[in-house]
C-alpha positions in Angstrom: 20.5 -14.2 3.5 17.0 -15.2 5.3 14.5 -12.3 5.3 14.0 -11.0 8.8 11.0 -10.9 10.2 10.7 -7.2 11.1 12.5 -3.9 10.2 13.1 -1.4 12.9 15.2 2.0 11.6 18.0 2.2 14.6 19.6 5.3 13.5 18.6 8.0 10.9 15.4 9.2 9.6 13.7 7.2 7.4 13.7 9.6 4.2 16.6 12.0 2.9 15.2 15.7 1.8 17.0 17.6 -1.1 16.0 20.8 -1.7 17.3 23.8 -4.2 17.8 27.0 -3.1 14.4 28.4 -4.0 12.8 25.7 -2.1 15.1 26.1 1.2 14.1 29.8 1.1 10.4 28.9 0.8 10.5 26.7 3.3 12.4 28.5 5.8 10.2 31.5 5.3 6.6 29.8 5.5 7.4 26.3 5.3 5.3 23.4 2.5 2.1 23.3 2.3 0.4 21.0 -0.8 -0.8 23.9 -2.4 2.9 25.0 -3.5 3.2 21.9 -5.5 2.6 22.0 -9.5 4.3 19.5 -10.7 5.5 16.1 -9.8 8.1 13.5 -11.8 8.1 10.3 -11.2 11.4 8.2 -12.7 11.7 5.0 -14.6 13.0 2.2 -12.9 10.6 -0.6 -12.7 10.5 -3.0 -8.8 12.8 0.0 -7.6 8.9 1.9 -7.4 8.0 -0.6 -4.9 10.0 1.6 -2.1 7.8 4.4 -2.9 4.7 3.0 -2.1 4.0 4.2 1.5 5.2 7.6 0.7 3.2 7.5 -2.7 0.0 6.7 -0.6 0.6 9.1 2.0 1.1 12.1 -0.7 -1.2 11.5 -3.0 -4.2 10.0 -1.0 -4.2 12.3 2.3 -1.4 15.6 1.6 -2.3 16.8 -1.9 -5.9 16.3 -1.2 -6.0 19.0 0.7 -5.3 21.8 -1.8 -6.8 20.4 -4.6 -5.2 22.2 -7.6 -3.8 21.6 -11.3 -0.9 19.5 -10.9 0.9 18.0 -14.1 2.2 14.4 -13.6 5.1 13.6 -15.4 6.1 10.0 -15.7 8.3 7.4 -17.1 7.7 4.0 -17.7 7.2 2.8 -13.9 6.2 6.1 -12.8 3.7 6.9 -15.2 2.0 3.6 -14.3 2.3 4.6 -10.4 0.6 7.9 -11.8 -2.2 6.5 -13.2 -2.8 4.7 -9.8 -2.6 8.0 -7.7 -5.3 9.5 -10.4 -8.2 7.0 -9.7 -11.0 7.3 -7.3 -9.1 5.5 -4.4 -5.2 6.5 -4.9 -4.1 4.5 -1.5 -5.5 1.2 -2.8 -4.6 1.1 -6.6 -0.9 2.5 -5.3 -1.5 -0.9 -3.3 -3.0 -2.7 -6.1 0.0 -1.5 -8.3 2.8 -2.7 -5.5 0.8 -6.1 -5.4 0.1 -7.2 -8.7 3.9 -5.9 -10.0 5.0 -8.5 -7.0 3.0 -11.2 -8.1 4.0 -11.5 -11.4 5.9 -14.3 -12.7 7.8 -15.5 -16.2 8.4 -18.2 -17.1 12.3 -18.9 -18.3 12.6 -18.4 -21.9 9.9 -15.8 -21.9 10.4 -13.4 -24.6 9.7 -9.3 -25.1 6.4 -10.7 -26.9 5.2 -12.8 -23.7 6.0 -9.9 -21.0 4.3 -7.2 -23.2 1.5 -9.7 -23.3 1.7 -10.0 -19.4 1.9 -5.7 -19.2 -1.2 -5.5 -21.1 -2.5 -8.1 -18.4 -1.2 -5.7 -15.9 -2.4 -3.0 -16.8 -6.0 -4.0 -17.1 -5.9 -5.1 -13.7 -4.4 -1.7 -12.6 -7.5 0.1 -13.6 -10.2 1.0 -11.0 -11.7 3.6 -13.7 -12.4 4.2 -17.0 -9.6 5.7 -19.0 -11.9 8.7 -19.9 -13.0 9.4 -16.9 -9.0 9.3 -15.0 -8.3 11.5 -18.2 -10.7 14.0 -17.2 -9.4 14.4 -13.7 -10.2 17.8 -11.9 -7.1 18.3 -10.3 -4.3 16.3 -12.5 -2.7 16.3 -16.0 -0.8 13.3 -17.3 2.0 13.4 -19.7 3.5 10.0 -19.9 6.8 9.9 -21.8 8.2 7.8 -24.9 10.8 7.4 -27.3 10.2 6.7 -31.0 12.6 4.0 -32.0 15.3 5.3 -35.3 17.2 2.9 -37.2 18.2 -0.7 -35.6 16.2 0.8 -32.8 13.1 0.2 -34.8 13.1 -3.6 -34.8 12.1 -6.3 -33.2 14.3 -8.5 -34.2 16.6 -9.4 -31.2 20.0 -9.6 -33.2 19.2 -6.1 -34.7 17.7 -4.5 -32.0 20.6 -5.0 -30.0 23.1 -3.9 -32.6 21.0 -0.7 -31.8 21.3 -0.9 -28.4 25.1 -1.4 -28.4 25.3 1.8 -31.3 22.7 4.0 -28.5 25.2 3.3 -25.9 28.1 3.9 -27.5 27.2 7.2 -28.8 25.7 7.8 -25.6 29.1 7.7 -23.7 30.4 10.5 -25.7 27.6 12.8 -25.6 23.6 12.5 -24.4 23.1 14.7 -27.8 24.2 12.2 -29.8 21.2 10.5 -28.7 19.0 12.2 -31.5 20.2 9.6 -34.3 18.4 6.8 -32.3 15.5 7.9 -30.9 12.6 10.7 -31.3 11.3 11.5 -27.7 7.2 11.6 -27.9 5.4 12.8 -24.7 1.6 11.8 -24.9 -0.3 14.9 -22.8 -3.6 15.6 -21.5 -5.0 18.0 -24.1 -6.9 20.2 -21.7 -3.5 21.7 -20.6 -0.4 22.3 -22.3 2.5 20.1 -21.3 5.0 21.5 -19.2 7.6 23.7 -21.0 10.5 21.1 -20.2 11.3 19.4 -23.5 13.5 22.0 -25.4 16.9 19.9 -24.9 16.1 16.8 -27.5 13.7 17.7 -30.4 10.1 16.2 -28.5 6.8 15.9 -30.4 3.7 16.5 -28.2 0.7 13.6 -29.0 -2.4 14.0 -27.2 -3.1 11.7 -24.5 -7.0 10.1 -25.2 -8.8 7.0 -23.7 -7.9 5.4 -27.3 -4.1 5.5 -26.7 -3.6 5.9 -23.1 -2.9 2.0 -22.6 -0.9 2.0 -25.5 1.1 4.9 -24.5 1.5 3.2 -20.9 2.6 -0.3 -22.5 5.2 2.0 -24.8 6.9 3.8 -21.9 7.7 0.6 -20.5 9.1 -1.2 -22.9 12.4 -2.1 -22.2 14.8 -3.1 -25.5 15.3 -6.5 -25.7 12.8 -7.2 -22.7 9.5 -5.7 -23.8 8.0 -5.8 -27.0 7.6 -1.9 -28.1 4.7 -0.3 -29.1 3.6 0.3 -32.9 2.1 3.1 -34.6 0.1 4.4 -31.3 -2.9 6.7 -32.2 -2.8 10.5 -32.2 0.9 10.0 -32.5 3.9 10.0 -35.7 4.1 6.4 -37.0 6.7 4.2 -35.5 7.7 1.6 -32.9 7.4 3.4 -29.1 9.7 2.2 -26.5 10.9 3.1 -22.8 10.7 6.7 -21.9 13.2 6.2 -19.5 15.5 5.4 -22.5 15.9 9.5 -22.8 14.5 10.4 -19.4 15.2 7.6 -17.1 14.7 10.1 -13.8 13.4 13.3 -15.6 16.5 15.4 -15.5 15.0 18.7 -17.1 15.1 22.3 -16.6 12.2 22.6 -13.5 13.7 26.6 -12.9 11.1 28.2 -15.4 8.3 27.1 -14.0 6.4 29.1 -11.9 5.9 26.6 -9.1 7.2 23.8 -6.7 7.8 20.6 -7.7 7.9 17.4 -5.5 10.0 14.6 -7.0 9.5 11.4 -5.0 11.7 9.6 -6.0 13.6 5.8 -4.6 17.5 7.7 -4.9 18.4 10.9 -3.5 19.9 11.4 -6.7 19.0 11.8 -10.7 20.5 10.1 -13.7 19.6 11.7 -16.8 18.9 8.5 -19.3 19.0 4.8 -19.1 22.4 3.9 -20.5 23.4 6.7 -17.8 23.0 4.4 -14.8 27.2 3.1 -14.8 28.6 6.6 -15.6 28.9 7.8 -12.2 29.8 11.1 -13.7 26.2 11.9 -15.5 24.0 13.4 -12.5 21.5 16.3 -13.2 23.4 19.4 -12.2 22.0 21.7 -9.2 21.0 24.7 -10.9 18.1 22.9 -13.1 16.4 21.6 -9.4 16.7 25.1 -8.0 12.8 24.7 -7.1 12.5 20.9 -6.7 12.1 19.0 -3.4 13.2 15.4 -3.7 12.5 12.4 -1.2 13.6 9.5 -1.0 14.5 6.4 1.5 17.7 7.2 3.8 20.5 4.8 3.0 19.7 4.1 6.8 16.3 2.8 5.9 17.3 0.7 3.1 20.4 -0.7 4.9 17.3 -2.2 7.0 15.8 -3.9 4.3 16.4 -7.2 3.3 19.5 -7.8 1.5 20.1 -4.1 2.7 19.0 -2.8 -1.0 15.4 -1.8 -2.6 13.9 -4.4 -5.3 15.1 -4.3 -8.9 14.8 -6.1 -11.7 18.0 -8.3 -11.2 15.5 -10.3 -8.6 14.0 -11.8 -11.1 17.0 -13.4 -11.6 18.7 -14.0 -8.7 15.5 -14.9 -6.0 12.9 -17.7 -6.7 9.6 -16.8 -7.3 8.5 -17.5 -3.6 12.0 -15.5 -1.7 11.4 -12.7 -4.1 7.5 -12.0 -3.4 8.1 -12.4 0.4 11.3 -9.9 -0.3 9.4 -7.7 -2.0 6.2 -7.8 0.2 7.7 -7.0 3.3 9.7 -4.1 1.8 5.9 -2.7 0.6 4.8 -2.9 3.9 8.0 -1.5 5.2 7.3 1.5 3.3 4.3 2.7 5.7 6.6 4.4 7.6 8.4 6.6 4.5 4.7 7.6 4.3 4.2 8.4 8.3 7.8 10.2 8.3 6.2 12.2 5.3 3.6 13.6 7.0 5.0 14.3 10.0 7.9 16.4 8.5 5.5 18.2 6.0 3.3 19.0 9.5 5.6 20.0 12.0 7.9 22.7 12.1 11.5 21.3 11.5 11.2 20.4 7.7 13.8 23.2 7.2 16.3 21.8 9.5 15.5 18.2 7.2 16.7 19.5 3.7 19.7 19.2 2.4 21.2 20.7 -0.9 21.6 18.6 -4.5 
């Protein structure tokens, strides 16, 4: 399929709003304004991030600004990294940076996890505008970036064992998430200054602070993929172990939001949540309504990314099936495409129909 030179939405909005109950109540009553928002997730889920990109820049560079409040940001793998870009002193262009430098990268074949965490560390150095101590000690935002701590075959790095831990994970994983527990220890690294929020009670979680001395090491850990990214070992401040993908455990945050005293704003590139990674083919794992009762989610309209080329949002499978050159153009133009989730944003979250938008998980 050749890439067509411009995307024009026909029919449909450009973004689908769900909303719980507490949220179409609130909204209904006195409508959104940025100072209702306390916390926002963002999901694993690597090139899928670049669809957020417009709407990322639109909430966190102009919307949010306006209220400036204590907000925890709670992210896994490529959300955390899109986090730490909405922190810095210009969140519009390191959210642009981030879409950019992710599309430009490039392995070579035979690359192995050693070689791409290499590249990640490259990434990540290029991400950063400011210092780690000063993005930690950000007036308005905490950061708590998640992890798992690798048990058993989990715990090496040697291919043929690693993926006899992979296979066990996923095994016991289709009979029950709990069964989870034997494979891996879920680690969230938090800003210190405030408490991490009260979400972790379903899988044993140790809290690590989150310091200028570990935060790259904590970013490189929640994205490291099994068998794809070399993990992480013995991060400061944190129990000994090898670190991999927090989206292993929470692969689109699928916790208990209801206790918390606030809104939160999920941005997210599905209107719908999977709990964990090995999650993604059992159509019958979704987070169930009454957790989200006070969550907001948007995300593209299957009208929007029917638009797109190849009619789907980037993933990691392009790697694969594009050359370098069809994928960064690909990928590029569905960036730039993305301006207008961020325009459709703002205009719902200003006018006076956003009620008449949501619709229930």
């Amino acid at each position: 399929m050749s890439l067509s030179p411009a995307i024009h939405i026909v029919h449909g909005s450009p973004l689908v709003w769900r909303a719980g109950a507490r949220v179409m109540t609130h909204v209904r009553a006195q409508g959104l304004a940025p100072a209702d928002i306390g916390l926002i997730p963002g999901a694993a889920g690597g090139p899928k991030a670049l669809a957020l990109t417009g709407l990322d820049q639109a909430i966190f560079g102009e919307w949010l600004p306006r209220a400036p409040r204590l907000r925890h940001l709670l992210g896994s793998s490529i959300g955390a990294w899109r986090f730490v870009c909405a922190m810095q002193s210009d969140p519009a262009r390191a959210l642009a940076n981030l879409a950019e430098r992710y599309t430009a990268e490039h392995f070579d074949a035979g690359a192995g996890p050693i070689d791409v965490a290499l590249s990640l560390r490259r990434m990540l150095d290029d991400l950063f505008q400011d210092a780690p101590a000063a993005l930690l000690d950000h007036p308005d935002y905490a950061l708590t970036l998640t992890t798992v701590r690798a048990r058993g075959l989990l715990a090496s790095e040697g291919p043929k064992t690693q993926l006899g831990g992979v296979l066990a994970a996923a095994a016991a994983n289709m009979l029950s998430r709990r069964l989870y527990a034997a494979h891996w220890m879920r680690v969230w690294f938090a800003d210190p200054r405030h408490p991490a929020p009260p979400l972790s009670a379903d899988f044993p979680t140790h809290i690590a602070p989150l310091r200028a001395d570990n935060l790259f090491d904590a970013l490189h850990a929640t994205a490291a993929i099994p068998l794809v990214v070399a993990g992480v070992r013995d991060p400061k401040h944190a129990p000994p172990g090898q670190y991999r993908d927090g989206g292993l455990l929470d692969y689109h945050l699928d916790l208990p939001y209801t206790q918390l005293p606030f809104l939160v704003l999920y941005p997210h590139f599905y209107p719908h949540i999977v709990p964990g990674w090995f999650d993604k083919r059992l159509p019958w794992r979704r987070a169930k309504p009454h957790r989200l009762d006070n969550v907001l989610l948007v995300a593209p309209s299957p009208a929007w990314v029917a638009q797109l080329p190849y009619g789907k949002i980037p993933d990691r499978d392009d790697f694969r099936r594009l050359d370098r050159a069809e994928r960064q153009k690909y990928w590029r133009q569905v960036t730039s495409e993305t301006a207008r989730l961020g325009d459709a944003f703002l205009a719902a979250v200003d006018g006076e129909r956003l009620a008449t938008m949501l619709q229930p998980f």
